[in-house]
N, C-alpha and C positions, 0 to 999 in steps of 0.2 A: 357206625362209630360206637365203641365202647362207651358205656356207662360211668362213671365214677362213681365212687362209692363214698368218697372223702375229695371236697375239689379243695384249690389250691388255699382259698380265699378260709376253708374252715381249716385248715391248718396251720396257718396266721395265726388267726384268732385262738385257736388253743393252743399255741405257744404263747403270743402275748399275756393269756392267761397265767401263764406259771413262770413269766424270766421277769426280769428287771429292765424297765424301759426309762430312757433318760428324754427326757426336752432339751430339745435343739438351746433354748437360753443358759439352762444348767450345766453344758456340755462344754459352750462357750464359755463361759464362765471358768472350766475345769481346763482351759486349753493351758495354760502355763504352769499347771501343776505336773512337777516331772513322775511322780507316781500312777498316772493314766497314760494307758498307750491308745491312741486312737487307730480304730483296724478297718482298711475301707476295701470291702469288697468288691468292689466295682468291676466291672473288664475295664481292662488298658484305656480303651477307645473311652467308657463314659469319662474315665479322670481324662482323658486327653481333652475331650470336649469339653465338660463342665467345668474342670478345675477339678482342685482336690484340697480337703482341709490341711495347713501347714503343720508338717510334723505326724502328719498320720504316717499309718504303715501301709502298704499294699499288701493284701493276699488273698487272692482271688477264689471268690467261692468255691470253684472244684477242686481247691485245695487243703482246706483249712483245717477240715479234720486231721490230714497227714501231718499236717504243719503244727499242730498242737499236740501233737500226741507223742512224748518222749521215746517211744518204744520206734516208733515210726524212723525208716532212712532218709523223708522228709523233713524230719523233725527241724524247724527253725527255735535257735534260742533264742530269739527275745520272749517266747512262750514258755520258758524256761522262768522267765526273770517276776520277784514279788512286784506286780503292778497291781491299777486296775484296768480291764482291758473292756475298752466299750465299741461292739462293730456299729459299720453302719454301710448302709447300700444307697438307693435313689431314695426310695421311699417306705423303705423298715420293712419291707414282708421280707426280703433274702433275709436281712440281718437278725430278724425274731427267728426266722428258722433256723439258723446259721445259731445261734445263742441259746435255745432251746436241745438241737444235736448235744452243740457242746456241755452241754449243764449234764444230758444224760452222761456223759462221756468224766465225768466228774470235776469238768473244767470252769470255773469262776468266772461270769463274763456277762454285760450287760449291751445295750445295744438304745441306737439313735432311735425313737418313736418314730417320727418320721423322714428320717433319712435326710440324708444331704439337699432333697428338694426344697429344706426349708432352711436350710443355712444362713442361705444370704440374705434371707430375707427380714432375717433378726437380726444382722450386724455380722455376723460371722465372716472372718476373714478367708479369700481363696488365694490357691498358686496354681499356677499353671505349668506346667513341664514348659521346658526352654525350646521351643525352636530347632530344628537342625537346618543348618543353610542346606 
């Protein structure tokens, strides 16, 4: 087995070091403010299972770069649009990563400390996708 040289866990932590991280209460608190897009990276499956914050966006980590970046045939505009854009994943290592890329990339974006794992448990309200019969 290959060696690492850098493992996942310190590249967390040296993004955390340099982006902007928000607390699950603070976030909550910002959910009715139409100025914040909330961005959940999650796979389909974890919103399927978990829920998912009401009003967030989906875009899934192997995408996000394309999806932010104007130049991109990806490109989606609500990443176009003046917000504040705060991701977030289960439990904040995608999303610090995810928000660190994008900071190199010259993009404005802060992210969930600890992820959606701690949502509910401060009050935070969930939706759940509908059912198909």
């Amino acid at each position: 087995m290959t060696k690492l040289k850098v493992s996942s866990a310190d590249m967390v932590h040296a993004a955390r070091a340099r982006i902007t991280e928000v607390e699950t209460p603070d976030l909550i608190a910002m959910l009715e403010d139409p100025d914040v897009v909330i961005v959940d990276l999650r796979d389909i499956r974890e919103r399927q299972r978990s829920g998912y914050i009401p009003g967030s966006f989906h875009a899934p980590r192997g995408m996000i770069e394309f999806w932010v970046d104007p130049d991109s045939p990806y490109f989606k505009p609500i990443f176009g649009e003046d917000k504040r854009f705060v991701f977030h994943c289960a439990s904040g290592w995608r999303s610090a990563l995810t928000t660190a890329t994008l900071q190199d990339m010259g993009f404005t974006a802060a992210h969930l400390r600890d992820g959606f794992s701690t949502w509910e448990k401060h009050g935070g309200p969930v939706e759940f996708p509908e059912k198909k019969d």
